[in-house]
C-alpha positions as YAML, in Angstrom:
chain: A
units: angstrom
residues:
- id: 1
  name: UNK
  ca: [-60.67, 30.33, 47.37]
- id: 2
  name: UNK
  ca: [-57.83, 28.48, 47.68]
- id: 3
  name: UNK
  ca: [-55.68, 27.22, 44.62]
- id: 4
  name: UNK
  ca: [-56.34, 23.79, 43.37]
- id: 5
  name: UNK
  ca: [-53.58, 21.57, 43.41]
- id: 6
  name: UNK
  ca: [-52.38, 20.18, 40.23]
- id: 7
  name: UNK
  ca: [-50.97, 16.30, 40.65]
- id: 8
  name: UNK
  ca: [-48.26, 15.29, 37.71]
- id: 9
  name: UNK
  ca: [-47.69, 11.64, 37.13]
- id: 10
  name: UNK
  ca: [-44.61, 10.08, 35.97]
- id: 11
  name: UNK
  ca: [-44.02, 7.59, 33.63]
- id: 12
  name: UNK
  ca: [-41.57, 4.93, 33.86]
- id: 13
  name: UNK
  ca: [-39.79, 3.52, 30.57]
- id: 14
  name: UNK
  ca: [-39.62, 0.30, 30.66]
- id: 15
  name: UNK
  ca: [-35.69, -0.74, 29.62]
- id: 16
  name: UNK
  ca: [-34.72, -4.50, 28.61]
- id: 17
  name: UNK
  ca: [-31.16, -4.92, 29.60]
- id: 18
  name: UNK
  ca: [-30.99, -8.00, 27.93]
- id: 19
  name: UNK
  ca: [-31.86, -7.48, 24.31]
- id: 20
  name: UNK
  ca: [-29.62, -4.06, 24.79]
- id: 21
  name: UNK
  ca: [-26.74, -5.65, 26.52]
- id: 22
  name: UNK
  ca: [-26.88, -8.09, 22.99]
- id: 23
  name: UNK
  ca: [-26.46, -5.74, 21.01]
- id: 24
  name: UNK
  ca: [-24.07, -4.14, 22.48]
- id: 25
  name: UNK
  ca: [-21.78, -7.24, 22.22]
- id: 26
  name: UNK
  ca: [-22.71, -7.97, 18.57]
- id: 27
  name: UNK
  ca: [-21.71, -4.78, 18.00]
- id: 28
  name: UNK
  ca: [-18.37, -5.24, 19.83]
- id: 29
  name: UNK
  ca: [-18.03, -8.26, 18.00]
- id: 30
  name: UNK
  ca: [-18.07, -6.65, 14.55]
- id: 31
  name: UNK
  ca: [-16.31, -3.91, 14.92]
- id: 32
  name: UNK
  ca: [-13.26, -5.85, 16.09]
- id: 33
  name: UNK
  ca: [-10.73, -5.25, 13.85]
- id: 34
  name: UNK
  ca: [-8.64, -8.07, 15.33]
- id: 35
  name: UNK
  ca: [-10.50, -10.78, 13.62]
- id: 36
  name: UNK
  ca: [-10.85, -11.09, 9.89]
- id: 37
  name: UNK
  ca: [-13.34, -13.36, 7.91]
- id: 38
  name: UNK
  ca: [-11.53, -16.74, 7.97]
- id: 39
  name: UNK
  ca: [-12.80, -19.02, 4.38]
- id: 40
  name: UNK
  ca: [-11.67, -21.91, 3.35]
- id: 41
  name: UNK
  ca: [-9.94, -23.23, 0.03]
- id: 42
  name: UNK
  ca: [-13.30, -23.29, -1.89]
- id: 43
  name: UNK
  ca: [-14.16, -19.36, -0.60]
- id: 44
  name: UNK
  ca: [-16.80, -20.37, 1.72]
- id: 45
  name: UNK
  ca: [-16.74, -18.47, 4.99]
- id: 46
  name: UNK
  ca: [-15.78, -20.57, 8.33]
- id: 47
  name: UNK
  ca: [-16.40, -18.03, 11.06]
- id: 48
  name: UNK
  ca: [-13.29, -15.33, 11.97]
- id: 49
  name: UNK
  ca: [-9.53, -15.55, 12.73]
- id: 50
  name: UNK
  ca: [-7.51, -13.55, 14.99]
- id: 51
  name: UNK
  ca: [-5.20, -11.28, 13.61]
- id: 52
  name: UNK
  ca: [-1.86, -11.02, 15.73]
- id: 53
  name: UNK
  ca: [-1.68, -8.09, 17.94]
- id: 54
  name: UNK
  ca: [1.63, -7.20, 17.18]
- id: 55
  name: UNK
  ca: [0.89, -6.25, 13.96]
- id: 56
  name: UNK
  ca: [-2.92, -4.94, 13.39]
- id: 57
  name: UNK
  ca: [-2.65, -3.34, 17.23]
- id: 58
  name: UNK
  ca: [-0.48, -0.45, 15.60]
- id: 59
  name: UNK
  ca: [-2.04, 3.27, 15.83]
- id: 60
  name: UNK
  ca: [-1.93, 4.19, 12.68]
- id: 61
  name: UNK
  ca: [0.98, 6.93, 11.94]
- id: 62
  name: UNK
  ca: [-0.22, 9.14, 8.53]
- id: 63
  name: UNK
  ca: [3.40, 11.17, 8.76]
- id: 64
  name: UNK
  ca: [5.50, 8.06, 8.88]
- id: 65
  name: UNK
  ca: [3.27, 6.27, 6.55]
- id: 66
  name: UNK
  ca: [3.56, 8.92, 3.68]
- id: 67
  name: UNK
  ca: [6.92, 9.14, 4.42]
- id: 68
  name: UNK
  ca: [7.81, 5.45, 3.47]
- id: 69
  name: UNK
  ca: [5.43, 5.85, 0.40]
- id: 70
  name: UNK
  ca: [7.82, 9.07, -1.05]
- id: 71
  name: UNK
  ca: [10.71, 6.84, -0.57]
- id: 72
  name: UNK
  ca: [9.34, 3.86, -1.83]
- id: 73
  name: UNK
  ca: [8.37, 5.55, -5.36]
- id: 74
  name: UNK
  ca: [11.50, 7.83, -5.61]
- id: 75
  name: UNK
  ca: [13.86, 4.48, -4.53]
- id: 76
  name: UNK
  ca: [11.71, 2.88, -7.75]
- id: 77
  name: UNK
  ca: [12.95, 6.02, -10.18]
- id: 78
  name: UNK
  ca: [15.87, 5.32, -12.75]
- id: 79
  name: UNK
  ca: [17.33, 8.54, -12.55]
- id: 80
  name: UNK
  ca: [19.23, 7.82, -16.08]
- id: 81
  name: UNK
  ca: [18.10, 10.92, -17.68]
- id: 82
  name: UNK
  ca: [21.30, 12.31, -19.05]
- id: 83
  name: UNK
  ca: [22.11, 15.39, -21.48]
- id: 84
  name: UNK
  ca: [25.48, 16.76, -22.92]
- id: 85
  name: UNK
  ca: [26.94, 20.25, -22.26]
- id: 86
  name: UNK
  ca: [29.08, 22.31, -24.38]
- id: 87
  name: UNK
  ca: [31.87, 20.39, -23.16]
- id: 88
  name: UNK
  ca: [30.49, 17.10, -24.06]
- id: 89
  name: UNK
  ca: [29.27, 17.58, -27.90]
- id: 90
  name: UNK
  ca: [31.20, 16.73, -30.81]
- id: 91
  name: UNK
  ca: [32.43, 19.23, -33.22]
- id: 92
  name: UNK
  ca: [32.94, 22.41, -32.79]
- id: 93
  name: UNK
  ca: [36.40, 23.62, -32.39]
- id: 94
  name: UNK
  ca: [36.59, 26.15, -35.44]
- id: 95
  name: UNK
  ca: [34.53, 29.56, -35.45]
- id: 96
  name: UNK
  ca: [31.46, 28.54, -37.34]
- id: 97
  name: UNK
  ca: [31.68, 31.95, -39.64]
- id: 98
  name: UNK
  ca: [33.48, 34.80, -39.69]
- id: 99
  name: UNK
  ca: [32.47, 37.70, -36.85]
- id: 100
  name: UNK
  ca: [31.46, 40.66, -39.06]
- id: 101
  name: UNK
  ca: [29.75, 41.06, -42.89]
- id: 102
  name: UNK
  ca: [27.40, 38.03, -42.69]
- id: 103
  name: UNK
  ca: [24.41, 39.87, -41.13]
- id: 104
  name: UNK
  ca: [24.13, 36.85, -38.73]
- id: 105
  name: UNK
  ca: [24.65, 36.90, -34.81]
- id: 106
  name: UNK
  ca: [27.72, 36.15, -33.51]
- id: 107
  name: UNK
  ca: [29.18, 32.70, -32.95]
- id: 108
  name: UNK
  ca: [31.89, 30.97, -31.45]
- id: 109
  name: UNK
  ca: [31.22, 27.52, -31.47]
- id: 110
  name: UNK
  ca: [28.73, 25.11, -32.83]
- id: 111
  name: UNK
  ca: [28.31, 23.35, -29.67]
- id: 112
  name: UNK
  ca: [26.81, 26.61, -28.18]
- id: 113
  name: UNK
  ca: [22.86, 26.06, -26.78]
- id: 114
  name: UNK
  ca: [21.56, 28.42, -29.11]
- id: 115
  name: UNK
  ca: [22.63, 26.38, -32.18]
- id: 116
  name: UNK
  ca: [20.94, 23.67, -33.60]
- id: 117
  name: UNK
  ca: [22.26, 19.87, -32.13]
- id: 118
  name: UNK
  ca: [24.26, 22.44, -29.61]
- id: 119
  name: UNK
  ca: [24.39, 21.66, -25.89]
- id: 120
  name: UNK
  ca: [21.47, 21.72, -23.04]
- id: 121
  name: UNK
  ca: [21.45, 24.27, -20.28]
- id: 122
  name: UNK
  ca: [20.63, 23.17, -17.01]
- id: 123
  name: UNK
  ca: [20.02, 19.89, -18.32]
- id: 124
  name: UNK
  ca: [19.10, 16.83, -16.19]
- id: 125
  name: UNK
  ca: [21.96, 14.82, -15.69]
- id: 126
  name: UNK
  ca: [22.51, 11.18, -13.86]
- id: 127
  name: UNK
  ca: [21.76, 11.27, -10.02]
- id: 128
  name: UNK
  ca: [19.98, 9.50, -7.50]
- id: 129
  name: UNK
  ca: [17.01, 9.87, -5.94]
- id: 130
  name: UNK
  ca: [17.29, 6.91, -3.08]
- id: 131
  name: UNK
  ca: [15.63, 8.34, 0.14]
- id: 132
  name: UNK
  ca: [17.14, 6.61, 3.74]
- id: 133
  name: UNK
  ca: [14.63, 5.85, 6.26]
- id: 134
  name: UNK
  ca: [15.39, 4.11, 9.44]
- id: 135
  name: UNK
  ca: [14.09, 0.31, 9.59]
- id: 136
  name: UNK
  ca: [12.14, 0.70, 12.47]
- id: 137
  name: UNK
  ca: [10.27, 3.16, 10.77]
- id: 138
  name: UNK
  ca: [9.80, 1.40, 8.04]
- id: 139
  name: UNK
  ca: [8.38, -1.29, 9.71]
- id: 140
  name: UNK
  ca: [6.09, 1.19, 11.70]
- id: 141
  name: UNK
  ca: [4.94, 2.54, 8.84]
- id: 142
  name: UNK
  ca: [3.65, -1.17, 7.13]
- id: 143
  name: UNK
  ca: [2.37, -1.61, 10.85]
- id: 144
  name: UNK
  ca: [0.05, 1.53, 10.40]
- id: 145
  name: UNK
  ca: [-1.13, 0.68, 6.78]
- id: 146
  name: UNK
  ca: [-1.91, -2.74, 7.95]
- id: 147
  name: UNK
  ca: [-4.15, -1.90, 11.22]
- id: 148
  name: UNK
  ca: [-5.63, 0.56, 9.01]
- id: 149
  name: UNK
  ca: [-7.36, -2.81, 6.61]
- id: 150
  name: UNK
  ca: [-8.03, -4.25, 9.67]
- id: 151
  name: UNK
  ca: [-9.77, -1.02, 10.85]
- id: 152
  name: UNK
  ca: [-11.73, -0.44, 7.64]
- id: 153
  name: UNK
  ca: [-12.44, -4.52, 7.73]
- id: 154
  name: UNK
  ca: [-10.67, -4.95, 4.38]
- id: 155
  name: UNK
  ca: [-8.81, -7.87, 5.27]
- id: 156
  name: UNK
  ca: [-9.62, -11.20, 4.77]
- id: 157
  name: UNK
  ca: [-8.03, -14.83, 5.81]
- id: 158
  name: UNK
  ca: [-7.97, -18.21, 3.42]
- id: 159
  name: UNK
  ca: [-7.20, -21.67, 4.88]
- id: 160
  name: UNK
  ca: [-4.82, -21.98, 1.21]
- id: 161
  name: UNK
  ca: [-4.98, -22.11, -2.22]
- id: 162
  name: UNK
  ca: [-5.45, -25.52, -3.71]
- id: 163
  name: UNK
  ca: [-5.00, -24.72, -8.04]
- id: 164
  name: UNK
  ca: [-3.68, -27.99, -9.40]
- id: 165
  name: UNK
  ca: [-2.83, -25.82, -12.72]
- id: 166
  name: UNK
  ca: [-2.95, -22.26, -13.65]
- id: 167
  name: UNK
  ca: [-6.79, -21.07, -14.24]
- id: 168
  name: UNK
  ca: [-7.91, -17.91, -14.37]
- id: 169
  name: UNK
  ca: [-11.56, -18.85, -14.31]
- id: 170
  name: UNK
  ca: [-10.63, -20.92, -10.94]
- id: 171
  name: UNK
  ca: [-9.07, -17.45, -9.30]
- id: 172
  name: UNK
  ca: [-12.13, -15.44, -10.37]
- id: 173
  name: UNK
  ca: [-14.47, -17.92, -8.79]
- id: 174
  name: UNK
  ca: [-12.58, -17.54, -6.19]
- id: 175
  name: UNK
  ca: [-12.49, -14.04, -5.74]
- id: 176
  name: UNK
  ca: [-16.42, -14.11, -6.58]
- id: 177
  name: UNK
  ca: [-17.20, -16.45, -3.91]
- id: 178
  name: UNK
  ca: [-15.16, -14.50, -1.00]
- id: 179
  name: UNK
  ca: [-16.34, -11.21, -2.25]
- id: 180
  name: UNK
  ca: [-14.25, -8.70, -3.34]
- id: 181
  name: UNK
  ca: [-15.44, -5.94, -5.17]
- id: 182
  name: UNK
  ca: [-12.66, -4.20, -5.60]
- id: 183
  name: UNK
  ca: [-8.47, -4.83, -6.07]
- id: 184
  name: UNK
  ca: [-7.30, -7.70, -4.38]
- id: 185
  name: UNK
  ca: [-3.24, -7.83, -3.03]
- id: 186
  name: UNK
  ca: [-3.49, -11.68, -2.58]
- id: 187
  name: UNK
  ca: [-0.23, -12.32, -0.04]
- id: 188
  name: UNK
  ca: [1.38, -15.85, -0.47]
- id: 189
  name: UNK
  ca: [3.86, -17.36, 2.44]
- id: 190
  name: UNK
  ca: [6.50, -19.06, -0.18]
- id: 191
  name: UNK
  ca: [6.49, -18.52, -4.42]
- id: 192
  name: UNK
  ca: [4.14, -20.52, -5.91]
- id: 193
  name: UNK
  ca: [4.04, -20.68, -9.47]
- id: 194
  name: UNK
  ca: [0.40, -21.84, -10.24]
- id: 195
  name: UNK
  ca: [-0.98, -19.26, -8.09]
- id: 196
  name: UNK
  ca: [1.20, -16.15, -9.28]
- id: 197
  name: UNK
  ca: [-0.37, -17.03, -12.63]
- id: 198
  name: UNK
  ca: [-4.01, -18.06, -11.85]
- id: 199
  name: UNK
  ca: [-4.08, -14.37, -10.90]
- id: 200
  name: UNK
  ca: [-1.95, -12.24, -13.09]
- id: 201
  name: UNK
  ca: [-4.36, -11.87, -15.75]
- id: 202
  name: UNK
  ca: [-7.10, -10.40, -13.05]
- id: 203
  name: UNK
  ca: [-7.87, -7.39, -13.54]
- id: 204
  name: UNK
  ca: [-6.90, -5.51, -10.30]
- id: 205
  name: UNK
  ca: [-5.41, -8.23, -8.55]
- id: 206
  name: UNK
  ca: [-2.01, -8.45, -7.66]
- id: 207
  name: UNK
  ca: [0.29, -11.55, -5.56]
- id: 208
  name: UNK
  ca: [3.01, -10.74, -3.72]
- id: 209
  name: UNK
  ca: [5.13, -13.11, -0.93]
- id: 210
  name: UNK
  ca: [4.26, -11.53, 3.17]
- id: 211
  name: UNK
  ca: [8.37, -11.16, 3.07]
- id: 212
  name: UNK
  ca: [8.19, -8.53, -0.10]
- id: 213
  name: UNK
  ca: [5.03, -6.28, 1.85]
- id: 214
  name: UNK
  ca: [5.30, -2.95, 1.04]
- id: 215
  name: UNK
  ca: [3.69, 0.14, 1.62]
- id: 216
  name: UNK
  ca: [2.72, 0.98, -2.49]
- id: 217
  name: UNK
  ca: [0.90, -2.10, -2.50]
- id: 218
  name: UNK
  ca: [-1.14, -1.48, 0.52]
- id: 219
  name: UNK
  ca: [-2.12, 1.79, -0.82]
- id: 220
  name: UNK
  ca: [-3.08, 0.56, -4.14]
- id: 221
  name: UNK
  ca: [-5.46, -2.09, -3.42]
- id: 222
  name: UNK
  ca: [-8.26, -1.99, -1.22]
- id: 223
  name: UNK
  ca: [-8.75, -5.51, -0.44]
- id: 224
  name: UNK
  ca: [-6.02, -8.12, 1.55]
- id: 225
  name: UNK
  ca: [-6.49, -11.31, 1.37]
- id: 226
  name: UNK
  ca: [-3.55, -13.70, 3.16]
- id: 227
  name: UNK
  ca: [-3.29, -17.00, 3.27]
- id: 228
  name: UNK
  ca: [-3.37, -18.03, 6.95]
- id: 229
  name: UNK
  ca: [0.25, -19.17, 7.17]
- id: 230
  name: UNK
  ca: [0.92, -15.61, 6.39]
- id: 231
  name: UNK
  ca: [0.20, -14.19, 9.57]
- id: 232
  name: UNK
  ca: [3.14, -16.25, 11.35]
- id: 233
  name: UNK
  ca: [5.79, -14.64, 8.79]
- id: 234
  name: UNK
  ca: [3.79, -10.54, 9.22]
- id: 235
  name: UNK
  ca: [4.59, -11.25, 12.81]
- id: 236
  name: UNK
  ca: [7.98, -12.28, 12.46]
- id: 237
  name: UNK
  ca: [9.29, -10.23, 10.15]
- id: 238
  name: UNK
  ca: [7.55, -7.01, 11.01]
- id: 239
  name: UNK
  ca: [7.04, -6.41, 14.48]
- id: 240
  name: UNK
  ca: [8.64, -3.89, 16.52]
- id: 241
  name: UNK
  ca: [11.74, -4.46, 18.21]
- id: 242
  name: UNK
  ca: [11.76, -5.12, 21.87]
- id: 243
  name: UNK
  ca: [13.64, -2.64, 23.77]
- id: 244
  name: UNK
  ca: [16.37, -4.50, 25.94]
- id: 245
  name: UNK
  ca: [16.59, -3.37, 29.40]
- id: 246
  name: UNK
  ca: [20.08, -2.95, 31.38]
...
């Protein structure tokens, strides 16, 4: 008998390009890291702002980042720390005791170590501990912390800050209504007074001018949030020299 033939039918998904291609573009849209939430003085949200290129474009560089971080904190030590050697303590310049018949070791001197207020071995001494680092690197490296909060979407944009006296409650409001939950480096274009101090009794929150950005800061507080005049002076103080052609 011959063998029956077995018929297979295919099915055909059916695919909506337009609900998919929407998605798609939302997604896009919020993973940008070029555009931070934009509020206003009041901390209610008015859409996004573009972040300049020049400045959150950077490929993050871990090597040159924890580079400027070393120097930054040994640049911040004293390096004061100071001890006195034999030559340096007072006293001392007759034989403490005579050299045999007292049962005791040996002496010379009181300003030996080995006696009591005597003198340090291998004491620290002053010094510095200043680490160079070329200001292009420098610069790279605030580059790199900086596109990394715009990567992580931990920066965020206000119009200004409008305190007509120092408040703390005002600042917390603030911070409550924008949504932090977490340290705050609030960046200010010029010194303002009334700000500095709505803030400086917030718990994790810190103010600092866009001139003074460092790379301790950025490591130390999750959050950014810069007041939209601040994006001019990032860009002009921080981005990377244009190589001149001849």
């Amino acid at each position: 008998m011959p063998a029956a033939k077995t018929t297979t039918k295919t099915k055909t998904a059916t695919k909506t390009p337009t609900k998919t291609a929407t998605k798609k573009k939302a997604a896009a849209t919020e993973a940008n890291p070029l555009q931070a939430p934009f509020f206003d003085a009041l901390g209610e949200r008015n859409g996004e702002v573009d972040l300049p290129k020049a400045i959150f474009d950077e490929k993050p560089n871990v090597p040159v980042m924890h580079q400027a971080y070393l120097r930054q904190m040994a640049n911040a030590r004293q390096g004061t720390a100071s001890t006195k050697t034999r030559a340096t303590v007072h006293g001392g310049g007759a034989k403490p005791y005579r050299q045999k018949g007292t049962g005791r070791a040996r002496h010379g001197s009181i300003r030996e170590p080995s006696m009591k207020g005597g003198a340090v071995v291998f004491g620290p001494h002053p010094r510095s501990y200043a680490h160079d680092m070329p200001k292009q690197m420098r610069r790279l490296a605030l580059r790199s912390a900086l596109s990394q909060k715009a990567i992580d979407r931990q920066i965020r944009v206000i119009e200004s800050f409008v305190f007509d006296e120092p408040k703390t409650k005002q600042a917390a409001d603030l911070m409550e209504a924008i949504g932090f939950d977490n340290s705050i480096l609030v960046v200010l274009p010029a010194p303002n007074v009334v700000v500095s101090r709505s803030f400086e009794n917030l718990a994790g929150a810190k103010t600092i001018l866009a001139r003074n950005m460092n790379i301790r800061d950025l490591f130390t507080h999750t959050y950014l949030l810069l007041s939209k005049d601040c994006l001019e002076l990032l860009e002009e103080n921080f981005s990377p020299r244009e190589k001149s052609h001849q």
